[in-house]
BAVOVO-642434 format. One record per residue (C-alpha): residue in one letter; x, y, z. Coordinates in steps of 0.25 Angstrom, whole numbers. Layout:
<fimars>
balo  px  py  pz
A  X  Y  Z;
...
</fimars>
This chain:
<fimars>
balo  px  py  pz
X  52  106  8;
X  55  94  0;
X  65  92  -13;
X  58  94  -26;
X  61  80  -31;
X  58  75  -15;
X  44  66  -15;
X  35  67  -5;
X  25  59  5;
X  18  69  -1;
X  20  67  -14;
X  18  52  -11;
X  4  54  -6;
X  0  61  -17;
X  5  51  -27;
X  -5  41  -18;
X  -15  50  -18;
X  -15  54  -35;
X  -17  40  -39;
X  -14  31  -50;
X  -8  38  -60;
X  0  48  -53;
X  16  48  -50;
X  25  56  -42;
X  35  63  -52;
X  46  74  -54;
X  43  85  -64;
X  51  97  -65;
X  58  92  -51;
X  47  91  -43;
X  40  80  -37;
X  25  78  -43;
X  13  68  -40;
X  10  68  -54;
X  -6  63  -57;
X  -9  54  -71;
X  -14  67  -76;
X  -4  76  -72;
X  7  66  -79;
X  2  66  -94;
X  4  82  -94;
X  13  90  -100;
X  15  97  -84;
X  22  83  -79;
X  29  79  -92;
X  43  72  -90;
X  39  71  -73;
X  46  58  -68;
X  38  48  -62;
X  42  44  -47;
X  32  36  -44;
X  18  32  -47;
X  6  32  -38;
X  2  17  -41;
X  18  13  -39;
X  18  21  -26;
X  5  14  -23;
X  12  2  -26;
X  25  5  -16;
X  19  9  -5;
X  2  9  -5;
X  -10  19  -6;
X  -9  23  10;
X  4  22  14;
X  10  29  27;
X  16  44  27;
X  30  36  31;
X  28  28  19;
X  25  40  10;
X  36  48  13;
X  46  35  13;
X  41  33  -3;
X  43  48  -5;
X  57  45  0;
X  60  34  -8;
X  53  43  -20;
X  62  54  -17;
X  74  45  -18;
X  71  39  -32;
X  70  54  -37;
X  83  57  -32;
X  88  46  -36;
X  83  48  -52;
X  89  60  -51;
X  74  66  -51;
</fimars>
């Protein structure tokens, strides 16, 4: 069982695979991947972005390793904590 703010390879993967548009985010404390068209309703109003599929893209590729997966989710899971998220 993970932390409600903790991210997950999990979490990561999905954010790859939901494409552009899409973000990892904290609504009501809990981690989200978040599609374009989920973010413009009312249900995710106020969610705080983490990180966006095409800056993940950017970071660390389309394709890229379980061990690099969960060492984003890691990082990700750090700046939450550290925002006070």
């Amino acid at each position: 069982m993970t932390e409600p703010q903790s991210i997950t390879a999990d979490h990561v993967r999905s954010l790859l695979a939901a494409g552009s548009g899409a973000t990892i985010g904290l609504i009501e404390g809990r981690v989200e991947v978040i599609s374009a068209e989920q973010a413009g309703t009312d249900d995710y109003a106020g969610a705080l972005e983490v990180v966006a599929h095409d800056d993940l893209v950017d970071q660390i590729g389309e394709d890229a390793s379980d061990e690099r997966l969960a060492a984003e989710a890691e990082a990700l899971t750090i700046q939450v904590q550290q925002i006070g998220g």
